[in-house]
C-alpha positions, 0 to 999 in steps of 0.5 A: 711182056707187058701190053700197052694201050693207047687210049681211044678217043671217047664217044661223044654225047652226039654218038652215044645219045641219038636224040641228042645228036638229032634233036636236042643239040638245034635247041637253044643253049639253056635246054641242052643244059638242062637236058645234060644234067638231066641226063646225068642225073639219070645216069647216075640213078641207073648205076644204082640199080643192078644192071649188066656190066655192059648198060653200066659201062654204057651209063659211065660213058654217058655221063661222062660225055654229058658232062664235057658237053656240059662244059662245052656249053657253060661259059 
């Protein structure tokens, strides 16, 4: 029989980055921007190098919700 899985809600950037969730989200507009694509940028580097199934599954995360903050922030 077949399993279906309902898809969890992903974590946000405030629950995966905790100087995000802190610090970076107070400050004005621009530099969360600037901060997320940074992130993302970075991100994207870490999956290049080796890395253990559970920091690039991390990685993927990241980015991903790095750039739904992105799109939240832009008008």
């Amino acid at each position: 029989m077949f399993k279906f899985f309902k898809n969890s809600p992903k974590p946000s950037l405030h629950q995966l980055d905790q100087l995000y969730g802190q610090t970076i989200c107070e400050c004005p507009v621009q530099e969360q921007i600037s901060y997320c694509q940074r992130l993302i940028e970075s991100s994207q580097y870490h999956l290049t190098q080796s890395s253990p199934k559970e920091e690039i599954d991390y990685f993927k995360s990241l980015i991903e919700a790095a750039d739904i903050e992105l799109k939240k922030l832009k008008p």
